[in-house]
VEXKE-331595 format. One record per residue: residue number from 1; residue in three letters; x, y, z of N, C-alpha, C, O in turn. Coordinates in steps of 0.001 Angstrom, whole numbers, plus 500000, padded with zeros to 6 digits. Layout:
{pos:NUM code:ala n.X:X n.Y:Y n.Z:Z ca.X:X ca.Y:Y ca.Z:Z c.X:X c.Y:Y c.Z:Z o.X:X o.Y:Y o.Z:Z}
...
END
This chain:
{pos:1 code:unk n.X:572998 n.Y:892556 n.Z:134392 ca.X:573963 ca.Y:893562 ca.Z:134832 c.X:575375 c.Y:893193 c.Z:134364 o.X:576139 o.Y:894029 o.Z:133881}
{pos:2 code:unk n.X:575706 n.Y:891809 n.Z:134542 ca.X:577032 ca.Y:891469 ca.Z:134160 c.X:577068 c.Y:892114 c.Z:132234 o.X:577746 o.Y:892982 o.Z:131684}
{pos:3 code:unk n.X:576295 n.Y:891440 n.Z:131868 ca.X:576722 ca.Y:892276 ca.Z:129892 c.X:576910 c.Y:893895 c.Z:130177 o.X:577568 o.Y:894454 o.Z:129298}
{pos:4 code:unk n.X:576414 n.Y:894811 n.Z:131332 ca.X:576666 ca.Y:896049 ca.Z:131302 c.X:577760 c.Y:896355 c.Z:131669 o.X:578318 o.Y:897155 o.Z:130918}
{pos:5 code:unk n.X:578336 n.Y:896035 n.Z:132564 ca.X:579597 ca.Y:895473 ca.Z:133188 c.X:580481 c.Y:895270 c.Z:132215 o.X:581579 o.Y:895821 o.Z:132294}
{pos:6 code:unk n.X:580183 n.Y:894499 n.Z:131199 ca.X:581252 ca.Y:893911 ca.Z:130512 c.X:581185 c.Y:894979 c.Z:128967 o.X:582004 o.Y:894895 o.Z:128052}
{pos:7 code:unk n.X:579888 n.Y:896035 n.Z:129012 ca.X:579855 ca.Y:896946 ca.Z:128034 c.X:581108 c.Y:897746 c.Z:128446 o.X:582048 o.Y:898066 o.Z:127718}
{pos:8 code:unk n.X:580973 n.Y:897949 n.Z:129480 ca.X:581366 ca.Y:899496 ca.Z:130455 c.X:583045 c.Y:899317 c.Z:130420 o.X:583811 o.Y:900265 o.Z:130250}
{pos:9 code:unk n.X:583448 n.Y:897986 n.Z:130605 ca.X:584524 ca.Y:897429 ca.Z:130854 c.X:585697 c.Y:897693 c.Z:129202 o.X:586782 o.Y:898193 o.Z:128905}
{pos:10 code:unk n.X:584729 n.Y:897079 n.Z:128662 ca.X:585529 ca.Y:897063 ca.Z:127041 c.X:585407 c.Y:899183 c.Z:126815 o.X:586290 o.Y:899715 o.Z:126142}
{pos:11 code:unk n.X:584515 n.Y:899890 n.Z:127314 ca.X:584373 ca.Y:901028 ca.Z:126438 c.X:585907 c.Y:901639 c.Z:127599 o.X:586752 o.Y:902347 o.Z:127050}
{pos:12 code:unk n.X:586041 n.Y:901376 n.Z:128712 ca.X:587063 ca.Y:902168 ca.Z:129199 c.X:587935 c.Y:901397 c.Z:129473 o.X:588911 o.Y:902147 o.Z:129484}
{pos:13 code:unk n.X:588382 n.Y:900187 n.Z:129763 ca.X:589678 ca.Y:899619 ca.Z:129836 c.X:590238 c.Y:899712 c.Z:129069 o.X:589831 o.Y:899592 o.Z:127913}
{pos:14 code:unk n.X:591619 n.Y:900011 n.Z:129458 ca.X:592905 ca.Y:900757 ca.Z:128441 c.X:594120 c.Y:899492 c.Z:128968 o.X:594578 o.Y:899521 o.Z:130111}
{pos:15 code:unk n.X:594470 n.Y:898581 n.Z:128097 ca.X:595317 ca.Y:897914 ca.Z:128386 c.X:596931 c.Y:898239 c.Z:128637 o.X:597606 o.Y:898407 o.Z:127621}
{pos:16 code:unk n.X:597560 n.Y:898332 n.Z:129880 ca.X:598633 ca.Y:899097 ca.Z:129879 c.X:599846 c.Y:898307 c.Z:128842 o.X:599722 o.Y:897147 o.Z:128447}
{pos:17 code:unk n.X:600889 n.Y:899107 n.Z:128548 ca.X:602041 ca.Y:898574 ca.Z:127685 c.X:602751 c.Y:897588 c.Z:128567 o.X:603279 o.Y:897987 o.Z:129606}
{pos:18 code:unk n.X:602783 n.Y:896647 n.Z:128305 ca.X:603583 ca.Y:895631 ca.Z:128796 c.X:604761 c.Y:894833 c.Z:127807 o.X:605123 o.Y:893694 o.Z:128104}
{pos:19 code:unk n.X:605210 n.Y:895412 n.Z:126835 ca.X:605593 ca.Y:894766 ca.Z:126095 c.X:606799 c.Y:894286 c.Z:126470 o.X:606939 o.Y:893064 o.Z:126418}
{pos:20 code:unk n.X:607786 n.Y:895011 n.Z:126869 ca.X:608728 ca.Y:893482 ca.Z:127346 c.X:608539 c.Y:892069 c.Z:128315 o.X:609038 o.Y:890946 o.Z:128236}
{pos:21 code:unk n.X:607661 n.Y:892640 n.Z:129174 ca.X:607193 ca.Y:891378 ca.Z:129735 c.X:606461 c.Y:890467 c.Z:129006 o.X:606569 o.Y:889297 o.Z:129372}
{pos:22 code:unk n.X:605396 n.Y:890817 n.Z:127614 ca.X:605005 ca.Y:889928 ca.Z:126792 c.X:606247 c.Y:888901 c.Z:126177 o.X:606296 o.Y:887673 o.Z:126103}
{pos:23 code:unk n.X:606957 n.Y:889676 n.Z:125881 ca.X:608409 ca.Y:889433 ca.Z:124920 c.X:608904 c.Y:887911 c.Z:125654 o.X:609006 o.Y:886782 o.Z:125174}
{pos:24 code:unk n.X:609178 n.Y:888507 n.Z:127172 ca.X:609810 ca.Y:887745 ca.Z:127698 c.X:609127 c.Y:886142 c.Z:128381 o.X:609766 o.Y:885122 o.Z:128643}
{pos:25 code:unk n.X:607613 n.Y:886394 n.Z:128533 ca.X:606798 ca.Y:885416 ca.Z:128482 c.X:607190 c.Y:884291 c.Z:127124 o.X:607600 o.Y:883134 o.Z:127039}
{pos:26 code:unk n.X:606813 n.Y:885347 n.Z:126205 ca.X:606337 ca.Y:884499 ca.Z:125237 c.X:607521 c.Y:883351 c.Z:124589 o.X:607340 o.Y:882205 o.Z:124180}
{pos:27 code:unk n.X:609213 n.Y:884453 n.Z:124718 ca.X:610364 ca.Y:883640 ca.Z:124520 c.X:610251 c.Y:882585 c.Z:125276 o.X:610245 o.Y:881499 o.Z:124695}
{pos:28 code:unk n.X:610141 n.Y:882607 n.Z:126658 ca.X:610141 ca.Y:881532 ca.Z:127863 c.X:608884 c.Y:880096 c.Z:127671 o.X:608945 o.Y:878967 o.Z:128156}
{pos:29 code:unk n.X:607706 n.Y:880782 n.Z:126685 ca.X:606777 ca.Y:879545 ca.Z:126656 c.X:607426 c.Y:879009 c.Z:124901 o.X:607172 o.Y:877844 o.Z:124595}
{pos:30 code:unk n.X:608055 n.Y:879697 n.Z:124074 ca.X:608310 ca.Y:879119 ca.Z:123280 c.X:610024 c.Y:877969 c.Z:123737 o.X:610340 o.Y:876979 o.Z:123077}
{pos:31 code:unk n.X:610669 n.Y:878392 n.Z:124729 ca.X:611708 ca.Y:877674 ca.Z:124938 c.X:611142 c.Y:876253 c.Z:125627 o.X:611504 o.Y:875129 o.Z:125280}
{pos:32 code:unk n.X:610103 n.Y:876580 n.Z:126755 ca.X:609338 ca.Y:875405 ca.Z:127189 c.X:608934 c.Y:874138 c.Z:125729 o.X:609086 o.Y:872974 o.Z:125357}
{pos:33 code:unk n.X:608420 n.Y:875285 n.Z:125421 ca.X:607489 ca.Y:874149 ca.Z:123979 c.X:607912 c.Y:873477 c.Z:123186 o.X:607478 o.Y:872506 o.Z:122565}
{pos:34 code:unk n.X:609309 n.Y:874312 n.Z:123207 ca.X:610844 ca.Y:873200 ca.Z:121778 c.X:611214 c.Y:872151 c.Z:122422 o.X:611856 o.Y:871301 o.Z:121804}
{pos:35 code:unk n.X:610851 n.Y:871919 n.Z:124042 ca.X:611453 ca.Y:870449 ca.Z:124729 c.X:610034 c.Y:869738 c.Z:125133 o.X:609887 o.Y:868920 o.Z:126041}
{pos:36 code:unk n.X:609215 n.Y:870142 n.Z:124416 ca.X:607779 ca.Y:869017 ca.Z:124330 c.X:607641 c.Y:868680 c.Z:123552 o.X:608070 o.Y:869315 o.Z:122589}
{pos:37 code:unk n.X:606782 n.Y:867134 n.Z:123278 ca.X:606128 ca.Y:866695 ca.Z:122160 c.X:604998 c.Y:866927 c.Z:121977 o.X:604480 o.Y:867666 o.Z:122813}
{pos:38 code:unk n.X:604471 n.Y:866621 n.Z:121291 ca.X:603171 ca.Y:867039 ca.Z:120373 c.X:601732 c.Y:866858 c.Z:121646 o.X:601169 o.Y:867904 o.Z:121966}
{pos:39 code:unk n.X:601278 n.Y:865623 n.Z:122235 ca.X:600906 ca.Y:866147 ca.Z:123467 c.X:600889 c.Y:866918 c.Z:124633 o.X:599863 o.Y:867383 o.Z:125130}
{pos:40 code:unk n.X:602242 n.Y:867080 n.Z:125156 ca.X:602593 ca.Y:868104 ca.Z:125839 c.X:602629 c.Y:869366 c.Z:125650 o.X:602798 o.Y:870288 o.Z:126448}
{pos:41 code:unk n.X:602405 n.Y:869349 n.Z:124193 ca.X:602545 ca.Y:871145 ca.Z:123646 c.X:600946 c.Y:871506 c.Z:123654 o.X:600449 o.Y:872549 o.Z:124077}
{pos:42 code:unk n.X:600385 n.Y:870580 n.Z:123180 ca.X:598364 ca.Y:870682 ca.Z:123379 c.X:598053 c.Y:871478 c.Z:124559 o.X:597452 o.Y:872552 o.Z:124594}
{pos:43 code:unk n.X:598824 n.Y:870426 n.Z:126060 ca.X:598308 ca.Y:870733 ca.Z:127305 c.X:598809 c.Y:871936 c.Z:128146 o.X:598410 o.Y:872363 o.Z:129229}
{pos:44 code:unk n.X:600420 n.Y:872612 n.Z:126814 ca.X:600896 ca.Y:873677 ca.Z:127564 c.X:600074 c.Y:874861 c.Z:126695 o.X:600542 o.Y:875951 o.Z:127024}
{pos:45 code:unk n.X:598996 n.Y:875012 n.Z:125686 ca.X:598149 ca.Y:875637 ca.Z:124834 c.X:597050 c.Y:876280 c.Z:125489 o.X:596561 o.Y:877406 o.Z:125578}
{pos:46 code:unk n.X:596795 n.Y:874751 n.Z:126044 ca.X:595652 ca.Y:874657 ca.Z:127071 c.X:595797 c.Y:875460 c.Z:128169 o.X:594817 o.Y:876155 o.Z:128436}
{pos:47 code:unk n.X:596787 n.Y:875556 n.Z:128900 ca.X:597073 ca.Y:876379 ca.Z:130171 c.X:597214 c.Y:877497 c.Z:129615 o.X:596352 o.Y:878304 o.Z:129962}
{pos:48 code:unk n.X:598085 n.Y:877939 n.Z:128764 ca.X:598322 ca.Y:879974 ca.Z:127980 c.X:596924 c.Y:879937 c.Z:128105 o.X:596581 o.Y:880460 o.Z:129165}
{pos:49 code:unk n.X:595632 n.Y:879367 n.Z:127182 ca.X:594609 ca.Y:879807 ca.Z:127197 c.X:593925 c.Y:879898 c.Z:128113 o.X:592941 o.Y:880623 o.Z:127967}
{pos:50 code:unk n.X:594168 n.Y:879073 n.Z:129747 ca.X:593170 ca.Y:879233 ca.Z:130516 c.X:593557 c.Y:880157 c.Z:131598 o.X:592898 o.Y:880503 o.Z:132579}
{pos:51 code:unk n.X:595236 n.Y:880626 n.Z:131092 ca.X:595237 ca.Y:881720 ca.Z:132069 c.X:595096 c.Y:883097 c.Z:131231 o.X:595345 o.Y:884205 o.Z:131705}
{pos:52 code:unk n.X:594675 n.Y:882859 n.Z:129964 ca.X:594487 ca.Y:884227 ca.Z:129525 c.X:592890 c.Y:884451 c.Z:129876 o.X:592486 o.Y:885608 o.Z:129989}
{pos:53 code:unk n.X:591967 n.Y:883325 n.Z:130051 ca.X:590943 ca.Y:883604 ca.Z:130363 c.X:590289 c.Y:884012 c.Z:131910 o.X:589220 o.Y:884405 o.Z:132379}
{pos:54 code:unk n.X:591613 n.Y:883661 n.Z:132352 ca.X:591427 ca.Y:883520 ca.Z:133926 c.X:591854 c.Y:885833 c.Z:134257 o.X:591358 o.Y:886645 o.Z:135038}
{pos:55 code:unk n.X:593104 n.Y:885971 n.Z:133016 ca.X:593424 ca.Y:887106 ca.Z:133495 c.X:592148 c.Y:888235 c.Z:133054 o.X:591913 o.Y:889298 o.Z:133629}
{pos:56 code:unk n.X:591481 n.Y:887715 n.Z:131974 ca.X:590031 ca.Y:888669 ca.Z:131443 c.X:589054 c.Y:888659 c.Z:132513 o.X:588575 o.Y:889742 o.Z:132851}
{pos:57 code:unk n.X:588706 n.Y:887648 n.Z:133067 ca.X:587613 ca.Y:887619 ca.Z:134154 c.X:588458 c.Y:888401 c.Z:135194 o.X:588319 o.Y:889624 o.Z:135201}
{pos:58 code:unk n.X:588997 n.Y:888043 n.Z:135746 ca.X:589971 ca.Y:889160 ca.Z:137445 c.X:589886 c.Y:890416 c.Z:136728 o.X:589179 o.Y:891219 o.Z:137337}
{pos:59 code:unk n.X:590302 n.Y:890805 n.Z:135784 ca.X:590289 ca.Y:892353 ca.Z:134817 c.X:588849 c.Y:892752 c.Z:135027 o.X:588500 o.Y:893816 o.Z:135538}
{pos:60 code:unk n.X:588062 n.Y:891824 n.Z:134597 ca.X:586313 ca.Y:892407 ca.Z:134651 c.X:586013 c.Y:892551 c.Z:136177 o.X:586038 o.Y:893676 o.Z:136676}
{pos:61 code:unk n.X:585819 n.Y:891791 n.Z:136701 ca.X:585735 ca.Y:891237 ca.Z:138399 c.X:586624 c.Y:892613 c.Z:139070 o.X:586104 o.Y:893134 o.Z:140056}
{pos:62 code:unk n.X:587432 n.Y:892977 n.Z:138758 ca.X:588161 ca.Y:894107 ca.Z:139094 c.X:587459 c.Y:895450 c.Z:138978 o.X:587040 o.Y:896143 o.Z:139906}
{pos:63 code:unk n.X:587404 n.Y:895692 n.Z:137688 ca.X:586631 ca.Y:896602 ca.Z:137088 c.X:585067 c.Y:896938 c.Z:137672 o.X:584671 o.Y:898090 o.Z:137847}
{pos:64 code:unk n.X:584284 n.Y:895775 n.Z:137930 ca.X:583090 ca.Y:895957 ca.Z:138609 c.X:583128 c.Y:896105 c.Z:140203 o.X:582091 o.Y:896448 o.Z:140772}
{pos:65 code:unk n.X:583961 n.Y:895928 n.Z:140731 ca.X:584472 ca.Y:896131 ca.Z:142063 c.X:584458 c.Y:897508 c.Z:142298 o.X:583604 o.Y:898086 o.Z:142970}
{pos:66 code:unk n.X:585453 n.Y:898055 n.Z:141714 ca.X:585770 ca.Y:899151 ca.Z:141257 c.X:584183 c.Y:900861 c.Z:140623 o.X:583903 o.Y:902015 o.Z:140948}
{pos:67 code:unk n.X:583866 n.Y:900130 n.Z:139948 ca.X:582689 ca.Y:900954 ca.Z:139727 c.X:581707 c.Y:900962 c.Z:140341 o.X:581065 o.Y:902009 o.Z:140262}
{pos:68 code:unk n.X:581079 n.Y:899738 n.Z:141300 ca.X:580250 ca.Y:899383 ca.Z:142661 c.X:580810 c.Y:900003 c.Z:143464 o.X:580022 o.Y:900703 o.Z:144100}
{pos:69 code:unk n.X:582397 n.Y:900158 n.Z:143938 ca.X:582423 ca.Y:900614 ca.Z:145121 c.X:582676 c.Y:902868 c.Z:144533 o.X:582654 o.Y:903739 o.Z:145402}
{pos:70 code:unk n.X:582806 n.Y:903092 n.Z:143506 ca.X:582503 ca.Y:904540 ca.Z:143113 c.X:581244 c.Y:905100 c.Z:143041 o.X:580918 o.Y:906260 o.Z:143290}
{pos:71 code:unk n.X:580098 n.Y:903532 n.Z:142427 ca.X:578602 ca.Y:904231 ca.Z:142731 c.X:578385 c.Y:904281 c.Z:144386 o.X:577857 o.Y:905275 o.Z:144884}
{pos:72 code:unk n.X:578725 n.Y:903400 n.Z:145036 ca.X:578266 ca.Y:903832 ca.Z:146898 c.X:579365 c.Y:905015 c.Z:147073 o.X:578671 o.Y:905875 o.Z:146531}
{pos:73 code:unk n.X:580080 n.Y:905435 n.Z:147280 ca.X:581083 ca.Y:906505 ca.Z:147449 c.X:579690 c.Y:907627 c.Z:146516 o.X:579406 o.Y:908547 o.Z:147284}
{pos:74 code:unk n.X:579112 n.Y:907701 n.Z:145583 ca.X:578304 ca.Y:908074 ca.Z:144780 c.X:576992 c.Y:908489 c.Z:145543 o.X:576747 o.Y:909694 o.Z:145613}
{pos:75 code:unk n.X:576516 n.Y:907992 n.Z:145860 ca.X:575654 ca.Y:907427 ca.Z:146762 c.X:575365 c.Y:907967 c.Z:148389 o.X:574432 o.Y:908247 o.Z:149142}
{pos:76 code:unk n.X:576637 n.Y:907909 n.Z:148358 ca.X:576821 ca.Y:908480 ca.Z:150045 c.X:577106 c.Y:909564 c.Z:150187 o.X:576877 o.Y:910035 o.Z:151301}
{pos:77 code:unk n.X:577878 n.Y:910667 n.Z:148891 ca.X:578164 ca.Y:911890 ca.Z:148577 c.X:576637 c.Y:912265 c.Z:148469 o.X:576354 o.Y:912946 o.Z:149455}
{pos:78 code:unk n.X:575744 n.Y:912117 n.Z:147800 ca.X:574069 ca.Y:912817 ca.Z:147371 c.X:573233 c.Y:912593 c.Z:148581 o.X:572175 o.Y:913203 o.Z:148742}
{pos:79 code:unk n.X:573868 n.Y:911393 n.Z:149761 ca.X:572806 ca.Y:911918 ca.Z:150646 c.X:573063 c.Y:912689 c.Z:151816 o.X:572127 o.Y:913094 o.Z:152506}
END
């Protein structure tokens, strides 16, 4: 069920415009990163990536919440 989930997810999630807040992230992790060294920049890589993975799963996890609780609403309308 989860790969259907995650079909269903990619065919209708519409990522909203966020672009100045990207902007302003991304200035703020590049100002962080010019006062690290070469280890410290690895482990601040490491975190962008594990909260970009952290924000895809809550997005999906959201999304299936969301369509579970429209099929019972679904569900409870037909009987």
């Amino acid at each position: 069920m989860n790969d259907y989930m995650k079909a269903l997810h990619q065919r209708f999630f519409r990522k909203p415009n966020l672009t100045e807040l990207e902007k302003e992230i991304e200035t703020a992790r590049q100002d962080v990163r010019d006062c690290l060294d070469k280890a410290q920049r690895r482990r601040l890589m490491d975190l962008v990536d594990g909260q970009a993975l952290l924000r895809e799963e809550i997005s999906l996890a959201s999304f299936t919440a969301g369509f579970k609780l429209a099929w019972g609403i679904t569900k409870e309308l037909e009987a």
